[in-house]
N, C-alpha and C positions, 0 to 999 in steps of 0.2 A: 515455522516448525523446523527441528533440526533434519538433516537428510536421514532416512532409515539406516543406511549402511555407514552411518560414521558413528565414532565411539563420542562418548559425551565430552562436551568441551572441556572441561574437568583436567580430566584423563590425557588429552593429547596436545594441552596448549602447551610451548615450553615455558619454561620457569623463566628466561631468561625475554628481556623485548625483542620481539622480530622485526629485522631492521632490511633483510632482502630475500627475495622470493624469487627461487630458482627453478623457471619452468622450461618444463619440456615440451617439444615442437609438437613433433606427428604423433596425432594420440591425445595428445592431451591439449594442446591449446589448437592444434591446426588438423582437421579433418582432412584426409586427402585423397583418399575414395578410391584406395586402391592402388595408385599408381606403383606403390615399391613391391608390390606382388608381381604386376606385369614387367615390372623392369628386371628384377632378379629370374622370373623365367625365362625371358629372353637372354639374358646373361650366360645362362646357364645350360640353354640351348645351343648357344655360338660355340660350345664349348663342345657341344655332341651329346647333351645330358637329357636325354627323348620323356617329356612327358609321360607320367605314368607310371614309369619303372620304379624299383627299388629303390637307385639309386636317387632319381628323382625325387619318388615324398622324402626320404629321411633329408635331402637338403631341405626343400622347403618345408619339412619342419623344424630343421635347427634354426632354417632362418626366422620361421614365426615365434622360435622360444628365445631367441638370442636379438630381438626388436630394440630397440635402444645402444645395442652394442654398435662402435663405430662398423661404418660397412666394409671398408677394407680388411679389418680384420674378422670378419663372417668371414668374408672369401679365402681369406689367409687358412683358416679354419676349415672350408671345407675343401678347397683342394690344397689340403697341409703337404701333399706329395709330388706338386707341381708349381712353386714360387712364382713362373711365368703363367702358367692359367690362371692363377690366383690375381694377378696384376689382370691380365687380360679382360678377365671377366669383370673385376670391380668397375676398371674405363667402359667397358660397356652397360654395364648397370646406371653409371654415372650418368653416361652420353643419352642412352634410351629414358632414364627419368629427366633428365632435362628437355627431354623431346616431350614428353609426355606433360610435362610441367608446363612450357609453353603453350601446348596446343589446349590444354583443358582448365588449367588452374590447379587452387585448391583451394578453400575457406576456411575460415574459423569455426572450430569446435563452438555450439550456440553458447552462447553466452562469455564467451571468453574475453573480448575486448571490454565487456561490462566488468567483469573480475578483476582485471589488468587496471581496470580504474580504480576500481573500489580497494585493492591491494593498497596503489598507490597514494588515495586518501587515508588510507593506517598509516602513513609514512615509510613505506617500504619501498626499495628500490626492486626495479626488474628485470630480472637478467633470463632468457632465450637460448637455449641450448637443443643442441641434434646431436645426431650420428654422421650425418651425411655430411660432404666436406664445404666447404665454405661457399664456393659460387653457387652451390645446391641452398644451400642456406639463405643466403642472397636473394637468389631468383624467388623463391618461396615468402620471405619477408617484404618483397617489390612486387609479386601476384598478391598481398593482403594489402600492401600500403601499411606495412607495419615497420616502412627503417625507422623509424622515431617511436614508436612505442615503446621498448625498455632504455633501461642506460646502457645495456650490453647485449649484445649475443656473443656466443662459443660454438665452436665447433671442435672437434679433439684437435685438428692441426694447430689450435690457435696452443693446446695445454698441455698439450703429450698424447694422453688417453683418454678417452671415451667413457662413457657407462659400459660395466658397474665401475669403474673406478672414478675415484673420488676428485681426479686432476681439473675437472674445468670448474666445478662448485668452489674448490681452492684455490682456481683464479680470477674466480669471480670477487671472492673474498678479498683477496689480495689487489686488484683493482681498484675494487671503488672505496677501497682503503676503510674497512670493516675490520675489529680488533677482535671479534667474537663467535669462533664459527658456530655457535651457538643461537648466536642470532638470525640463522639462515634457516626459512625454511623452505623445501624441496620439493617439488611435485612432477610423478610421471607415472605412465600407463602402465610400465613394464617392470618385470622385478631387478632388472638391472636399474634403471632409476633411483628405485627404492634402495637396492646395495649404492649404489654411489651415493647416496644421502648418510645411510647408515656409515659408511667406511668414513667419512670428511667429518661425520662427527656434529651433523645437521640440527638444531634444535626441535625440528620436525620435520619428519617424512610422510609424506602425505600421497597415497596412491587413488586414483580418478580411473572408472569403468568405461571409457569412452574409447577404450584404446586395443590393446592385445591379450595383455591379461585379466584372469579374472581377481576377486576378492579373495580367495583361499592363497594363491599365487604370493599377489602382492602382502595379504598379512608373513605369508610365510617366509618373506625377504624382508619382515621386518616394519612394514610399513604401519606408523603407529597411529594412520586413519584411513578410511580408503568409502570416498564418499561418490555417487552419482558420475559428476561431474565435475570441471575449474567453475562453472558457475556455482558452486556450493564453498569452496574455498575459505573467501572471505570470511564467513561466518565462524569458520573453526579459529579466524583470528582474532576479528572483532567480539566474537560472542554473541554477537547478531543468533537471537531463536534459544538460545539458553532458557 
């Protein structure tokens, strides 16, 4: 049976063959329970930034709305007025979720190494992407035992910029030497995701409830399915429940 919250296959397959699937980490393929909440408080506390205040929710809520955006530039963003806070705090955001990564882990979104399979028997390649910077990326892909599950991961150091911009999807493309950005299609939790799918020019954007935003969020960036979970994925490719 198709999933309730996705539009009919119909409707959001692209026209064109999808040839690589561009997923996104926290949120959508990797559960993490937390950890970039406590690390961004603590960040933000080193700073003098007291729980509870003002000043406090509006950061963490630009950070809950700005989820997929590289983390350095959050910080860059919110202390736009202080370039050295800004540094300061993202190293410590870094340092404390690496601490935090160690000691607890993080697992896969249910069903997502079965997705990552079944993608990969459509003939699609898979490519892993974050906001976070590469040994964060790293450490995170060696807590699943997932260095060998795509052809690729990205982090924005590796392309320029981050979600919503479209640079690491157009390096993905341009990697594994793919003629068609068409044939790519995109999946992530947040409505940056969805714009960096939308901006590269994706033959599908696919947004997943597992993660920050909701369904209104993600259609409203565009996203031209937005199902459950990556374990529903497959089916919007193969046709699987049509």
């Amino acid at each position: 049976m198709m999933p309730a919250n996705a539009q009919p296959h119909r409707d959001v397959r692209s026209r064109r063959p999808l040839k690589l699937a561009v997923l996104d980490m926290s949120g959508t393929t990797v559960d993490e329970g937390g950890l970039q909440d406590e690390a961004f408080n603590t960040a933000i506390l080193q700073e003098g930034i007291e729980p509870g205040g003002s000043r406090s929710d509006a950061m963490v809520g630009y950070f809950r709305e700005a989820r997929g955006t590289s983390r350095h530039e959050i910080f860059r963003s919110i202390f736009a007025e202080d370039p050295v806070a800004a540094r300061r705090a993202n190293a410590c955001f870094e340092a404390t979720y690496d601490r935090l990564l160690a000691e607890r882990g993080v697992r896969p979104v249910d069903g997502a190494a079965e997705a990552v399979a079944a993608l990969r028997e459509a003939g699609m390649k898979i490519v892993l992407t974050t906001g976070f910077a590469r040994h964060t990326q790293n450490m995170i892909l060696e807590s699943l035992d997932w260095m060998g599950v795509s052809d690729l991961s990205l982090c924005p150091s590796d392309a320029g910029r981050g979600a919503p911009y479209p640079d690491m999807i157009l390096t993905a493309l341009l990697a594994l030497d793919l003629e068609d950005v068409r044939s790519v299609m995109t999946v992530g939790d947040t409505a940056g995701d969805i714009r960096a799918g939308q901006r590269a020019g994706a033959g599908l954007t696919v947004g997943v409830l597992t993660g920050y935003h909701d369904e209104a969020v993600l259609r409203g960036a565009g996203a031209a399915a937005v199902v459950p979970s990556i374990r529903d994925v497959p089916a919007l490719v193969t046709g699987a429940g049509c």
